[in-house]
C-alpha positions in Angstrom: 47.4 117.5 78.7 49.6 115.3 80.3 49.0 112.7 78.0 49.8 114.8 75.5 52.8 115.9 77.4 54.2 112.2 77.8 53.6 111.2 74.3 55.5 114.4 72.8 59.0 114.0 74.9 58.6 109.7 74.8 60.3 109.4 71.1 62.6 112.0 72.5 64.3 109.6 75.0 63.8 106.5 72.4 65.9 108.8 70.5 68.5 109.4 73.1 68.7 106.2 73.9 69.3 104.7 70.5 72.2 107.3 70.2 73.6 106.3 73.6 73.8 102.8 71.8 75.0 104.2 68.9 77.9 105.9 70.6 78.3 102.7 72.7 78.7 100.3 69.7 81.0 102.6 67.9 83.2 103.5 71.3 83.5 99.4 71.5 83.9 99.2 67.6 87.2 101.5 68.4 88.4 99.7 71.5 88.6 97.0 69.0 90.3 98.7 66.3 93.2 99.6 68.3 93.7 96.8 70.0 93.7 94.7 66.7 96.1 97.2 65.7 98.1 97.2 68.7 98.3 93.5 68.6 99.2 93.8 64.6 101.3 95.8 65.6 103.6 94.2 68.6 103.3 91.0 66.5 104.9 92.8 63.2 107.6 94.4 65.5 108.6 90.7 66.8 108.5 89.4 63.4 111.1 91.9 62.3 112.9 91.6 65.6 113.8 87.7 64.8 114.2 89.0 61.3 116.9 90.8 62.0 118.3 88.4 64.7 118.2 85.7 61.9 120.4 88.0 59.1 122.4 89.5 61.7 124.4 85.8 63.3 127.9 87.2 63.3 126.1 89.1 66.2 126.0 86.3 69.0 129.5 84.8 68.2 131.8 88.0 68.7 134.9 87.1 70.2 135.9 88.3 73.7 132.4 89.1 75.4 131.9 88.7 78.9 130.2 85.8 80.1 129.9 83.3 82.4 128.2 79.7 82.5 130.4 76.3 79.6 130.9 77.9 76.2 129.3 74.9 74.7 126.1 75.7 77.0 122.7 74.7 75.2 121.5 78.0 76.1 123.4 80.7 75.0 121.8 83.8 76.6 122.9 87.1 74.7 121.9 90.7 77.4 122.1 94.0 75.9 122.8 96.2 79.2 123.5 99.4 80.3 125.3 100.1 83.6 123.3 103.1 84.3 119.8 101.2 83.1 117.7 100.9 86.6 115.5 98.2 84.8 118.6 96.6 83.8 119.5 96.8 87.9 115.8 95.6 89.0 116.4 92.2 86.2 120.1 91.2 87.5 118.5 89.1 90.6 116.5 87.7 88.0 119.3 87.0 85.5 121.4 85.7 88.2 118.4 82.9 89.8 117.9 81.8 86.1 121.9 80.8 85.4 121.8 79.5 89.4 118.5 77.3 88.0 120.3 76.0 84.2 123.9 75.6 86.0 125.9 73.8 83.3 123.2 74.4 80.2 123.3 78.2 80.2 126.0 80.7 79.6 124.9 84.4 79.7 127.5 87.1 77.9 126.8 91.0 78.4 126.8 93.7 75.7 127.2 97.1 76.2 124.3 99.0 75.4 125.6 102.7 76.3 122.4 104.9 75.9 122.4 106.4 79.3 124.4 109.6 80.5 127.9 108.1 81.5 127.4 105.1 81.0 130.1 104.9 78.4 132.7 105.8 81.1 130.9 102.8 83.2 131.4 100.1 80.5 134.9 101.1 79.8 135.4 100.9 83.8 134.3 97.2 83.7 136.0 96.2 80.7 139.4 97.4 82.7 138.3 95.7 85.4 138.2 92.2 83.3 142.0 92.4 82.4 142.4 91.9 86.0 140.0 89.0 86.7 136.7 87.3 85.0 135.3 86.8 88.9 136.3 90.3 89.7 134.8 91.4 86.5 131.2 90.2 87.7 131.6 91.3 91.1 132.5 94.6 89.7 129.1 94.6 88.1 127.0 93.8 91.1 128.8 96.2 92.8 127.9 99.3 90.5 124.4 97.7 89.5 124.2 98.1 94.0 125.7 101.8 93.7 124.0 103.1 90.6 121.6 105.5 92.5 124.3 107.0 93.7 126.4 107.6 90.7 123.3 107.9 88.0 121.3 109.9 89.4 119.4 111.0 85.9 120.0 114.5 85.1 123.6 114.7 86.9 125.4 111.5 86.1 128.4 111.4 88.4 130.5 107.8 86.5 133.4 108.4 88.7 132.1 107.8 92.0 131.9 104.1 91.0 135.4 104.1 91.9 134.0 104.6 96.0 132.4 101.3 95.7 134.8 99.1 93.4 138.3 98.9 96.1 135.8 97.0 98.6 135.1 94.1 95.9 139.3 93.4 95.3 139.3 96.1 92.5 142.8 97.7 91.6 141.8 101.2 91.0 144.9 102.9 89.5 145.3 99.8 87.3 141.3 99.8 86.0 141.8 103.6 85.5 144.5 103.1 83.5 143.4 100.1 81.4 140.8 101.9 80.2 142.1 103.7 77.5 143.2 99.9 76.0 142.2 100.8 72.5 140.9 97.3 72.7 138.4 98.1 74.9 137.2 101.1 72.7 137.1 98.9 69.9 134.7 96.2 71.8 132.7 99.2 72.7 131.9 99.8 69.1 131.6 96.8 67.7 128.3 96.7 70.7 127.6 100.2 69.1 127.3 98.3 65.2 125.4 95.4 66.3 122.6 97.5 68.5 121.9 99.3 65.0 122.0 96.0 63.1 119.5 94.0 65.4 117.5 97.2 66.2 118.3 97.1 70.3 115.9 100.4 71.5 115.8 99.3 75.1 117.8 97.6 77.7 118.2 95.2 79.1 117.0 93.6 75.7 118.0 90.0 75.9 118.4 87.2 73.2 118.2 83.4 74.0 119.6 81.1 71.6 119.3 83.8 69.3 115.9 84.6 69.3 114.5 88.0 70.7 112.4 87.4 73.8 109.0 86.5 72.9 107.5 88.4 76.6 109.9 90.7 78.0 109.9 90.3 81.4 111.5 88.3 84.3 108.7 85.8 83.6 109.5 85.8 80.1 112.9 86.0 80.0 112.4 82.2 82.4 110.4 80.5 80.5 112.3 81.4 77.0 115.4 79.8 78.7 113.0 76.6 80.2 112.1 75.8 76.7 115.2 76.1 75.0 116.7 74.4 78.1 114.7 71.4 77.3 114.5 71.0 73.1 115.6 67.8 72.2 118.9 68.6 70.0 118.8 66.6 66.8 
């Protein structure tokens, strides 16, 4: 009877076992799928990325952008940034060690990319600030990058308490106030706005080196881009 017993519920757990295989091959079949398709993916998103970068040049020569670093640098370094952007806060160290590193071969220029609540007001703030000082200008920027938990706090942006922090980096308040309604300015600002929709900027800080779209984003990434082009042999 036991016999018996064994050899009736024995094919039963061959069974279950081949399904368990079954379901293992095809769960691992999957796995593969989507990360073929993930990876077809990220590489057709790149591919229209320097696309776009390649049809859209006028882009990484507008007149008047903030930067630092020759203008005849071999690496021109092209950051899409938004004052209110806390990745955009966590890269600046990273930014700032990279143009220490290429000192004389890299010049980095900021575009405003104003997706974040008051952020606008922010931009238009620094752009101000520049009429009274390129220096000041980048101070100005470490200094609101340092205050923006305070003043974007997500949810209940508060732009105008940048104005707390700015008077203790030489900022002229009443004049930056002011200035900001240059129509100058506003017309910088939307000339950004145009060229985020014509190189497809989602994100920031979205960066451009030499104009190419970074490969890896990341601090890393953003490093070694800037390496490579640092050292190509111009012909």
């Amino acid at each position: 009877m036991n016999k018996q017993s064994t050899r009736k519920h024995s094919p039963a757990r061959k069974g279950l076992t081949r399904r368990q295989a079954l379901v293992a091959i095809t769960v691992f079949a999957l796995l593969g799928v989507f990360a073929l398709g993930a990876w077809f993916y990220d590489t057709r998103a790149k591919e229209a990325a320097a696309q776009r970068a390649s049809e859209t040049r006028d882009a990484f020569s507008r007149p008047g952008m903030p930067s630092m670093g020759p203008l005849m640098a071999k690496v021109q370094i092209m950051e899409f940034f938004d004052p209110a952007c806390e990745s955009c806060r966590a890269f600046y160290p990273y930014v700032k060690d990279i143009m220490a590193k290429h000192e004389g071969s890299a010049r980095l220029s900021l575009r405003y990319a104003n997706f974040h609540d008051g952020s606008e007001y922010v931009s238009k703030a620094l752009e101000a600030i520049r009429l009274q000082g390129l220096d000041l200008y980048w101070r100005a920027v470490e200094a609101v990058l340092a205050a923006q938990p305070v003043w974007a706090d997500h949810g209940r942006s508060q732009p105008e308490r940048i104005w707390e922090f700015l008077p203790r980096v030489g900022v002229d308040v009443e004049r930056a106030k002011r200035d900001m309604n240059d129509p100058d300015i506003a017309a910088r600002l939307k000339q950004d706005a145009e060229d985020i929709v014509a190189l497809g900027v989602r994100q920031t800080p979205t960066f451009f080196v030499n104009g190419k779209p970074l490969r890896n984003f990341g601090p890393d990434g953003l490093a070694a881009q800037v390496a490579e082009e640092a050292g190509r042999t111009i012909r």
